[in-house]
C-alpha angles and dihedrals in degrees: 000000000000119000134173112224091191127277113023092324113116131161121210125194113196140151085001093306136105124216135173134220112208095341105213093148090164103064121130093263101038110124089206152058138252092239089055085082104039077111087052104129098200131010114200110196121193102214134323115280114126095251087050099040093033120137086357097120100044092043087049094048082050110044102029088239119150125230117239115207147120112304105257094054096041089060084044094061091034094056108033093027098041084213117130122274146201108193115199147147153233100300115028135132097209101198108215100171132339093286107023121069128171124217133188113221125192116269128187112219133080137289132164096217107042137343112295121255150196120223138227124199120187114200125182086250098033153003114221124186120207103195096204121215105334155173106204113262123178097251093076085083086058095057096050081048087050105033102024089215119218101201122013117196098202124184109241101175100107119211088065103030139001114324110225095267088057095039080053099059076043084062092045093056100042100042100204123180086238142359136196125201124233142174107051135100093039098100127018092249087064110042120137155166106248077189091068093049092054104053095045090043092047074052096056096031114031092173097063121075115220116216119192112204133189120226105281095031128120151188133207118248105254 
């Protein structure tokens, strides 16, 4: 099972464990707390902005969960936070258990320890790719080509990251089977229509079907 929690903020459940992508759980549209996840097993965080890295630290001291991230913000955390860390890199895989593995993919955007990332996540039912924050760059075609993503959450808010005509021609190059629009609607500079990516995305990528959740919505891994 796969839910948005609003923002960049998704939790996956998954071979009897629970991670979390970019865990602001506290975001204004979030439907839920931060306590809800104190049972939370891995956090996986993108890059280290406060609405990506969010809640990250106290979930992780409550619950024991490391937190997953490129190397120079994992012994960030690590050192000024005390919380526990997996460093890694661009590449991977990081094996967490025998059917779940964890990548770092390229992402074009800004961050002050490390170089920002995108994250892949390869279940035994599905592999999702949440892009991060992003401007669109070419080589996403070469990781559709590498990882055959399943599900692709994709930002779609423009002013920060891609704006949905851009997230659209994303989607074209990665071919996923679905993807799901994130990052809009949290700030007044990046509010959109996920209708409008969608239609122009189902345009561009006929093959992939666009769903659209609510915070608090989600779909099964298939």
């Amino acid at each position: 099972m796969l839910k948005w929690l609003g923002h960049s903020a998704f939790e996956l459940n998954t071979s009897n464990k629970m991670l979390l992508i970019d865990p602001w759980i506290s975001n204004p549209n979030s439907p839920a707390k931060v306590k809800d996840y104190y049972n939370a097993d891995y956090l996986i965080v993108t890059h280290d902005h406060s609405d990506h890295l969010g809640d990250a630290v106290e979930i992780s001291r409550n619950s024991g969960a490391p937190i997953i991230a490129v190397f120079e913000l994992a012994n960030f955390l690590n050192e000024s936070e005390k919380v526990k860390t997996i460093g890694m890199n661009i590449g991977g895989p990081l094996k967490l258990t025998s059917s779940l593995s964890v990548f770092l993919t390229q992402a074009f955007h800004s961050s002050t320890h490390g170089a920002p990332t995108g994250t892949i996540v390869k279940t035994d039912t599905a592999t999702i790719y949440h892009a991060g924050d992003t401007g669109l760059f070419g080589d996403m075609k070469l990781i559709g080509q590498v990882y055959k993503p399943d599900i692709m959450l994709i930002p779609i808010g423009g002013f920060f990251t891609m704006n949905p005509e851009q997230a659209a021609i994303a989607v074209q190059m990665v071919s996923p089977k679905i993807a799901i629009p994130m990052h809009y609607d949290t700030f007044e500079a990046i509010k959109q229509d996920p209708l409008e990516f969608a239609r122009i995305a189902k345009g561009l990528s006929p093959g992939t079907e666009v769903v659209v959740l609510k915070p608090g919505e989600s779909i099964e891994l298939r």
